[in-house]
N, C-alpha and C positions, 0 to 999 in steps of 0.2 A: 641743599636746594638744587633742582634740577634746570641749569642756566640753557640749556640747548634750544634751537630755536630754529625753524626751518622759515627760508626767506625766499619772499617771491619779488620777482620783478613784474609791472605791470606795464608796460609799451603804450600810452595810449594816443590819440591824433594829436593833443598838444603838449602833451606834458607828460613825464616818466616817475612811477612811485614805486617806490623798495617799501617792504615793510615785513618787519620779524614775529614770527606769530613760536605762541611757547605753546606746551603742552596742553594747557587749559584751554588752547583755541581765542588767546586772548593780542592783541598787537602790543607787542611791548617796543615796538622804534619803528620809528620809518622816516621818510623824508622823501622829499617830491623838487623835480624842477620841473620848469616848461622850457619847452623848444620853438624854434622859429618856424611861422605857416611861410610857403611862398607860393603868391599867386599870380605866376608870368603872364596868365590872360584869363579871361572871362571864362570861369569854370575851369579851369586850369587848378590844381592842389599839387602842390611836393614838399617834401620834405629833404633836405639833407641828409643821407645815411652818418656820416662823420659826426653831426649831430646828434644825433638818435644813441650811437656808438657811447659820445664822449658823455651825456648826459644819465647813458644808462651805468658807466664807469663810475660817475661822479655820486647818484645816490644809491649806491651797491655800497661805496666805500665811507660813506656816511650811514647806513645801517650797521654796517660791520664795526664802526669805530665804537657805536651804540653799546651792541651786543660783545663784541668779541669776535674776529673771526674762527678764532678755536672753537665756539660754541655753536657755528652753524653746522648742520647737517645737512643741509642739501639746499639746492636754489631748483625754486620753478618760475616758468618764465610765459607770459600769458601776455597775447599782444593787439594790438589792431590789425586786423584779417588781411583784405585783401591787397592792402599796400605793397607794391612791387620794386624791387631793386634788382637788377643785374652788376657783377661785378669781376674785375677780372682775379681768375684764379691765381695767379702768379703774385699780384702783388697786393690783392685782397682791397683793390682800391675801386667804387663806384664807376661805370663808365656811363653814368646820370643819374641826377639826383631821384628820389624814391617817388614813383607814382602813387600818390594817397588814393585810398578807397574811394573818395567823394570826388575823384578828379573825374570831371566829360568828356576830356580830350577824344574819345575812342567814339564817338557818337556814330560817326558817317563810316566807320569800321564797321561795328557791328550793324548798321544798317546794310550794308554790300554783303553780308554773311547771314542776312536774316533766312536764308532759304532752308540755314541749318538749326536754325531753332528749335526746331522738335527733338535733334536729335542729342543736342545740348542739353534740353530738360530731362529725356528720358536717363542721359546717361549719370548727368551730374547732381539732377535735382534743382538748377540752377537758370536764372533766365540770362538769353543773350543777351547782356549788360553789360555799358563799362565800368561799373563799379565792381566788377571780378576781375580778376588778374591776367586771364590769358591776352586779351587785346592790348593790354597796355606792356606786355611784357613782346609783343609784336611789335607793336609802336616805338619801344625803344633799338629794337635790333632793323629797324628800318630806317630811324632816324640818327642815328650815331655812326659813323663813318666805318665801315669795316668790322662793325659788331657779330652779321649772319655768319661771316667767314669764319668769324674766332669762334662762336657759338657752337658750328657744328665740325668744329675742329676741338673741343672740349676744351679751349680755353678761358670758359665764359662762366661763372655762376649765377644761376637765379636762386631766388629765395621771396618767401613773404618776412617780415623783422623779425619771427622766431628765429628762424635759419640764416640770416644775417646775424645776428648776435650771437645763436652759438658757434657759425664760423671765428669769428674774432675773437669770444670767450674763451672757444677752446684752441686756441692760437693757431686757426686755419686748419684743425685736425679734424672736425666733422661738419660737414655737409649734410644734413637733415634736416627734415619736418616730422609733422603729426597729422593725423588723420583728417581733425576739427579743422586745420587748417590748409591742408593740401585741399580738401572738399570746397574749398573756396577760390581755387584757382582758373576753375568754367578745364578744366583739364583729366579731370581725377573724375573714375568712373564709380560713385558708390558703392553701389551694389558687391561689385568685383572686389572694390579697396587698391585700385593702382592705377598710375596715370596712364589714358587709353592712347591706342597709336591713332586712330579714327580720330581723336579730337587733337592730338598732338598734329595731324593734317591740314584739319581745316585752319587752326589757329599760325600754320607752320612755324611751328615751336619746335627746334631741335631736342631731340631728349637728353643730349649729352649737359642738358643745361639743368635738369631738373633734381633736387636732393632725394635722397633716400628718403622711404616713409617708414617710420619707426611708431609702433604704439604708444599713445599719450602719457601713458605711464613710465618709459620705456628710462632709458642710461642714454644721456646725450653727452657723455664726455665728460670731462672733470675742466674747473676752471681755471684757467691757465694762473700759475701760481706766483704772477710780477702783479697781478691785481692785486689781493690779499694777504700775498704770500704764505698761502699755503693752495694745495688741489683739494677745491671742494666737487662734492659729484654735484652735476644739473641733469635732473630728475625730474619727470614733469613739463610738457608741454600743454597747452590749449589755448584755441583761439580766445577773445576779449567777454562774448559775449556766451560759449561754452563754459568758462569758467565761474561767471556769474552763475549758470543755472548749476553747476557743478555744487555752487557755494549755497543755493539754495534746495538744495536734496532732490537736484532732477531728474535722479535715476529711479524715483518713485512716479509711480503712476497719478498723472491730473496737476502736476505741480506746473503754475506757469507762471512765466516773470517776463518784469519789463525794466528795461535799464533805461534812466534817462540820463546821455551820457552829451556826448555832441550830436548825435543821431539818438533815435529812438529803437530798442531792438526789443522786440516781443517774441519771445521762445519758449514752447511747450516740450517736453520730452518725450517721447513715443516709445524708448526702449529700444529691443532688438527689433521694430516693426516700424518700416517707414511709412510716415503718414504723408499723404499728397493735397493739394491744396491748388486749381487750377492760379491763383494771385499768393502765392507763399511761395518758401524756397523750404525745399527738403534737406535735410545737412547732416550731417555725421557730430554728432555732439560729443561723443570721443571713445576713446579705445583702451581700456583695458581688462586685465585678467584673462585675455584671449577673443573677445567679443567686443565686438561694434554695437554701440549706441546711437540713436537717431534724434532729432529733434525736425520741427517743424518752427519756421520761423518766419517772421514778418521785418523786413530795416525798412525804417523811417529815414532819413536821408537828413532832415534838421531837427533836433529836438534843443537841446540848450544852445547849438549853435546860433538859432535867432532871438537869444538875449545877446550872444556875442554879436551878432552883428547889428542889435538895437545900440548896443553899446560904443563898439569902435564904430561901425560904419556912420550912423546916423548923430550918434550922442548925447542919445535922448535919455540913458540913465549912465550912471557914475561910474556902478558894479550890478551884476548881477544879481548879486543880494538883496539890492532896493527894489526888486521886481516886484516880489510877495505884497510888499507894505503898499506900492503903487498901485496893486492890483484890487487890491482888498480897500483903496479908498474907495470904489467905486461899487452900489449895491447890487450892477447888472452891466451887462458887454454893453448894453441900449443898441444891439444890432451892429457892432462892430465886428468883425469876422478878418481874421487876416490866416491866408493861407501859404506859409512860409517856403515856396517852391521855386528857393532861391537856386537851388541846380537839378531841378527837375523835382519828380515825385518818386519817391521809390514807390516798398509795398505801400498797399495793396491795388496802388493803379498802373506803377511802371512805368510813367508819362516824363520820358525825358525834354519834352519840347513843352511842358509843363514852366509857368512863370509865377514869380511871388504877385498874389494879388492880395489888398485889402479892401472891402467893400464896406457901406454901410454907413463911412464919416459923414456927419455936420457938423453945426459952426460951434455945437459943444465941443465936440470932440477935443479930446487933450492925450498930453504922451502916455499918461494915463490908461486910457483908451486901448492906444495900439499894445501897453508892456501886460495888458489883462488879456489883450485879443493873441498875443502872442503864447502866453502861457495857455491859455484855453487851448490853444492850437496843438500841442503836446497831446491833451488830453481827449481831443477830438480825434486826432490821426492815429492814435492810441486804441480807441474805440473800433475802428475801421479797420485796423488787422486782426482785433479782437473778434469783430464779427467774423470775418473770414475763417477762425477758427473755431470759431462756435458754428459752423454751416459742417468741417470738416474733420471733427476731432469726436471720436467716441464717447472720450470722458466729457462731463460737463465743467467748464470755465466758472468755479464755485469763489474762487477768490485769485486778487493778481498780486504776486510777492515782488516787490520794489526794490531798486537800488539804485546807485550812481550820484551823483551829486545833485541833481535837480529834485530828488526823492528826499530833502532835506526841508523843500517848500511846503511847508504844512497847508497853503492857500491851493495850491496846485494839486497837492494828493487830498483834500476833501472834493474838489471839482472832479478828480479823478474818478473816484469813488460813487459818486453822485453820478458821475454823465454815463457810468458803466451800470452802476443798479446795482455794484456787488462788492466785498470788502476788499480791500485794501492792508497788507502785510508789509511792516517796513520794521527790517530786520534791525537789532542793536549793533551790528556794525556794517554800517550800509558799502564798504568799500568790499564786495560782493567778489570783482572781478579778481584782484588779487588775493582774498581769502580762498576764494571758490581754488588755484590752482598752489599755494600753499599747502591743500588739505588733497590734491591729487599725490603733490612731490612728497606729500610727510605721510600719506599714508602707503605709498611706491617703497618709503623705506622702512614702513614697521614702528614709523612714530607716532602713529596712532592708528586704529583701526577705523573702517569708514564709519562704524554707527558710532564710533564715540565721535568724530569729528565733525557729524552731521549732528547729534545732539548738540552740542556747544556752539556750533556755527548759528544753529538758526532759532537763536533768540531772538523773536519778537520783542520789540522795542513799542509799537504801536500799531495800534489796527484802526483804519480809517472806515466807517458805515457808511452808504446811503443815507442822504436825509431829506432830497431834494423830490418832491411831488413828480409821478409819472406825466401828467401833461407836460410842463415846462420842461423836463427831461427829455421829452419829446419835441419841442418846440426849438431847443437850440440845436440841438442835433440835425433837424428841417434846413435851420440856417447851415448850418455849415455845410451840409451837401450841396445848398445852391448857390454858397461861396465856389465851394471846388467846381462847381460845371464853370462858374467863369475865369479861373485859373487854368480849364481844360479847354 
């Protein structure tokens, strides 16, 4: 019996999952923790790197104890994107804790820099936003005492949590990214494929701080062998939400997915041909066998985070799981609308001075109300990057392939389904994002070839129809635009 088994790590905003996938393309072990949010001010996100570090140590060596480490053959590592760490290179220790993707701290930055904004899309595909890395990776070499000095004295590392991890994985011996995910740094000029001096300028971002770029497929080092004890190679890079479309065959033409994860990410893949989208971000979906891959993409900024924060903030449900049953008491929203733009709006409006509004209560109204108005809300903002690419995409948007944890809410993906007019694909193993980069690292080393790994991955599990009358599909879709004019 053939025990080998190639294991992926997957980085995500709260929480880290290992998991060992065998020949058949099937999970035979994994194991998940979560990590601590910290949020020192209003809109403010970080994370600990020490954290991140120790939690991805701890379900590595709980896969491995699973499996066997003898039995792996390779690790890929697949993470949350734009998240920034600087760190010094001598002692390989954080000099601040990690700027999370969803952090606004950089607002009145990239405002004082908006005159560059053209030249930031043209190059990067990318809107001047602080939800990419370059401002926040400023913000920390201004705000930490003597950081610019060391930085351009090449005592300093940056990295997004790929390149943090296989720093420390590979015991401080490689310094690296990947294409999917340099593309995400507002720094990295697409087209070209390397970080430009013109934006390394405006951003003044020393270059001595920046990792190598290495193809998605490429050799990042072997794992330092006090972890498992042995050197295993880590093979295989991609960002969180490339790897989903990876895991869903998105190097085929019309294939488009949406992960409902703690944000919402809508990505189509375009191939060797970038597709543009005046409200989308154009991004590099990964790199290998010699060629650049592109996708078109839409981020939603809250998607299951506003059950989390129905949850801890407010306390209006237990777990997120009672959402579906709460939502489904009820046979209509009755005009409830809540627009969850708790740190502004991403795609497809951009609207960072954007705020969470809900319109529409009376004296019915129950928690009920808001945990339906909330779910709907997914499915609405869903719809609105949807259109955006349906306005700018050649093929037509014939069906949307699903995954993440919120794609497990059967109440949620029939609304889906229904509020878009189109069907709905929800794979039998919906853990997308670490399959998806799994099947990069085990096909990098010969453990499977792409069409056998892309047959066995994307087993449909269930297909969600339309069933809901054009008028009223009509009618609620009316409401929620003129929800969002008053959130705008």
């Amino acid at each position: 019996m053939d025990q080998r088994v190639v294991v992926a790590i997957d980085v995500g905003t709260t929480g880290i999952r290992a998991i060992a996938v065998n020949r058949a393309v099937e999970i035979v072990a994994q194991a998940y923790q979560s990590f601590p949010q910290h949020t020192p001010r209003p809109g403010w996100v970080e994370h600990d790197p020490q954290d991140i570090l120790a939690t991805t140590r701890t379900v590595l060596r709980e896969v491995a104890a699973q499996v066997g480490a003898a039995h792996i053959v390779s690790i890929g590592i697949t993470n949350q994107r734009e998240t920034t760490i600087v760190w010094d290179a001598a002692t390989g220790m954080p000099i601040y804790n990690a700027i999370v993707w969803q952090c606004r701290r950089t607002e009145g930055m990239c405002a004082e820099l908006a005159s560059h904004a053209k030249t930031v899309k043209q190059k990067t595909g990318l809107f001047l936003d602080p939800y990419f890395s370059a401002t926040k990776i400023r913000w920390i070499l201004e705000h930490v005492r003597g950081a610019y000095e060391k930085a351009r004295h090449g005592r300093l590392k940056f990295g997004t949590v790929d390149t943090w991890l296989v720093w420390h994985l590979t015991g401080g011996k490689v310094h690296a990214t990947e294409p999917s995910n340099a593309s995400r740094t507002m720094l990295f000029d697409i087209a070209v494929g390397g970080f430009d001096d013109d934006l390394l300028a405006i951003f003044d971002v020393p270059r001595d701080l920046l990792p190598e770029v290495r193809a998605s497929d490429a050799s990042f080092g072997v794992l330092d062998p006090e972890i498992l004890g042995r050197e295993i190679p880590i093979c295989g890079i991609l960002g969180d939400q490339q790897a989903s479309l990876f895991a869903h065959g998105g190097w085929q033409t019309g294939v488009v997915k949406n992960t409902y994860g703690t944000g919402l990410f809508v990505m189509a893949g375009t191939g060797e041909r970038m597709a543009h989208a005046p409200s989308l971000v154009t991004t590099v979906a990964w790199q290998r066998g010699g060629r650049t891959s592109y996708a078109l993409e839409g981020s939603v900024f809250m998607g299951g985070a506003t059950l989390q924060w129905l949850r801890d903030n407010l306390g209006i449900i237990a777990s997120v799981e009672e959402s579906a049953a709460l939502a489904a008491s009820l046979e209509e929203n009755e005009g409830v609308y809540f627009v969850p733009a708790l740190q502004g709006l991403g795609a497809p409006h951009w609207r960072s001075d954007a705020r969470g509004t809900i319109v529409g209560l009376t004296r019915r109204s129950t928690k009920a109300h808001l945990v339906r108005a909330a779910l709907e809300a997914m499915a609405y903002q869903t719809r609105d990057v949807i259109e955006e690419m349906r306005a700018h995409l050649p093929s037509v948007v014939a069906a949307l392939r699903v995954d993440g944890g919120a794609c497990r809410n059967d109440v949620l993906m029939q609304f889906q389904s229904d509020i878009l007019a189109i069907p709905l694909e929800r794979p039998a193993i919906t853990e997308s994002t670490a399959l998806g980069v799994a099947g990069l690292s085990g096909i990098a080393q010969g453990f499977w070839t792409a069409d056998e790994f892309i047959a066995r991955a994307a087993t449909t599990e269930r297909v969600f129809t339309p069933s809901m009358a054009e008028k009223e599909r009509a009618q609620l879709y009316k409401g929620w635009r003129e929800a969002l004019t008053r959130a705008l």
